[in-house]
Structures are given as structure tokens and as C-alpha cells.
C-alpha positions in Angstrom: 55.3 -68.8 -81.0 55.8 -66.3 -78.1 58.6 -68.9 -76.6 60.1 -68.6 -80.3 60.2 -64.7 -80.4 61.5 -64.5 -76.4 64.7 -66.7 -77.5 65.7 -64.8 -80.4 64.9 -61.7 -78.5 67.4 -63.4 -75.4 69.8 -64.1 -77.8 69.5 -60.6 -79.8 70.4 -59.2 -76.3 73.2 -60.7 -75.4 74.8 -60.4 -78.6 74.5 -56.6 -78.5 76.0 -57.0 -75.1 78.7 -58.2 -76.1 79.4 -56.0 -79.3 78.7 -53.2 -76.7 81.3 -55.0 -74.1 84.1 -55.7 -76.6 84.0 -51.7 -78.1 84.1 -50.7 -74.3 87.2 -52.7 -73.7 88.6 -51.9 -76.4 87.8 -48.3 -76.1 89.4 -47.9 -72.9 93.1 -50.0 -73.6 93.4 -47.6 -77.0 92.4 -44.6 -73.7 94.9 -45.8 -71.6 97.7 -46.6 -74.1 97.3 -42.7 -75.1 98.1 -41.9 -71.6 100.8 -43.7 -71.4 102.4 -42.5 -74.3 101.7 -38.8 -73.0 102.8 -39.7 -70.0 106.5 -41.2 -70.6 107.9 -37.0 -70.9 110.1 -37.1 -67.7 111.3 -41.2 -67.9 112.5 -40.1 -71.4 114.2 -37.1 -69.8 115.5 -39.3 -66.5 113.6 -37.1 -64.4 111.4 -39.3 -61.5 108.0 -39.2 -62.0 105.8 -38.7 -59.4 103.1 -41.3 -59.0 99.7 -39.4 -58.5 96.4 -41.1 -57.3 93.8 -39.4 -59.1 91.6 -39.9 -55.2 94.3 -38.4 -53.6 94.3 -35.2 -55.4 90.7 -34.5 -55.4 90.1 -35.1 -51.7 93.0 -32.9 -50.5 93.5 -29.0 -50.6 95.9 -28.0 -53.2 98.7 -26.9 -51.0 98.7 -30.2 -48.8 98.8 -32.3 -52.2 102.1 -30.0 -53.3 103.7 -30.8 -49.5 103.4 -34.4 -49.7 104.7 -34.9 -53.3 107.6 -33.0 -52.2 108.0 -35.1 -49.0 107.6 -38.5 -51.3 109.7 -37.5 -53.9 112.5 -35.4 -53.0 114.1 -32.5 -54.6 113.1 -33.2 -58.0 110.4 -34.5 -59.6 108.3 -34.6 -62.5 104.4 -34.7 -62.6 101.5 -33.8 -65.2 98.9 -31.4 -64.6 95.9 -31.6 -67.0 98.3 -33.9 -69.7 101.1 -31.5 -69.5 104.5 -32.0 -67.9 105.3 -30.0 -64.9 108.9 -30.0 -63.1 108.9 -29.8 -59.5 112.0 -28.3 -57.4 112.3 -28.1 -53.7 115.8 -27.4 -53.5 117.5 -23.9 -53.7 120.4 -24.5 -55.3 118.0 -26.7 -58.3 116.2 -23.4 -58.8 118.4 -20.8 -59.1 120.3 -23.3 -61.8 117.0 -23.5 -63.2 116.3 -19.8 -63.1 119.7 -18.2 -63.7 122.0 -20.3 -65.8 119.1 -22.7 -67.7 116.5 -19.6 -67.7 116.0 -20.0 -71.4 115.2 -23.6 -71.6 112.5 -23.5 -69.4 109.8 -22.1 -71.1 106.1 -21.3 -70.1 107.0 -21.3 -66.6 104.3 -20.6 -63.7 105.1 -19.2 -60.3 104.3 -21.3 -57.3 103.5 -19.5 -54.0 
């Protein structure tokens, strides 16, 4: 009797591990494929997107994070902060077109110092 209740308990167990296992999986690739579409901004616009290791920019100030995207990726870039798009410009001539002529298409813009 007690051999009876310990397989049906067994096999109660790793049914509901794998209910548990199969929502998890699919709980994160329905995650992911969210990102992805929230993250395909700046391909759609032809602007490179910056590849950002999520280690890389937690274990280094802010300021050394900024200089090595710039040094990896040029004068022009796309990233996103927190979900949201965020150009990047490192050359002068890309900011004062960006600032002068196309002032009025950049919206919600945030000073960098």
C-alpha cells in the first residue's frame, strides 16, 4: 500500500514538473520574442544597432560603457535604454545636422555630458 501511494505520488511529481517546465519555456520564448519585436527600431530605420551585453553594462561605470560603444561602433549608432530607442552621435558634423537642420524630428531629446 505505501509502495502504491509513493508511485503515484513519483509520478504526480513529475507531471507537475513538467506542466511547470513547459509554461516556463514557453513563458520565456513569448519574453523574448517581445524584445525582439521592441527591439528591431533602428534595423527598420538602417541605423546600426549596437550590441549590448547586459554583464557588460552593469559591471562598468556609466561613462566607460558610453566610450567603448562609441569606439565599437563608430559615429553612429543606435541602442535602447530601459526598451526605448536612443541614437548615439560621436561626430560633429552628425550633430549639428541633428540639432540645426533635423531639430524638429528629434523629439524628447536628453543632453549627454
Amino acid at each position: 500500500m505505501f509502495s502504491t501511494f509513493q508511485t503515484i505520488f513519483e509520478i504526480s511529481v513529475i507531471k507537475w514538473s513538467l506542466i511547470f517546465s513547459a509554461i516556463f519555456g514557453i513563458t520565456l520564448f513569448l519574453i523574448s520574442r517581445y524584445i525582439d519585436g521592441k527591439c528591431d527600431y533602428w534595423r527598420k530605420q538602417g541605423v546600426r544597432t549596437a550590441s549590448v551585453s547586459l554583464w557588460t553594462r552593469f559591471t562598468k561605470q556609466w561613462f566607460e560603457w558610453q566610450r567603448d560603444l562609441y569606439i565599437r561602433n563608430g559615429k553612429c549608432f543606435g541602442v535602447y535604454e530601459l526598451g526605448k530607442p536612443v541614437l548615439y552621435l560621436s561626430d560633429p558634423e552628425l550633430i549639428r545636422e541633428v540639432l540645426v537642420k533635423d531639430f524638429h524630428i528629434f523629439t524628447n531629446r536628453r543632453v549627454s555630458h
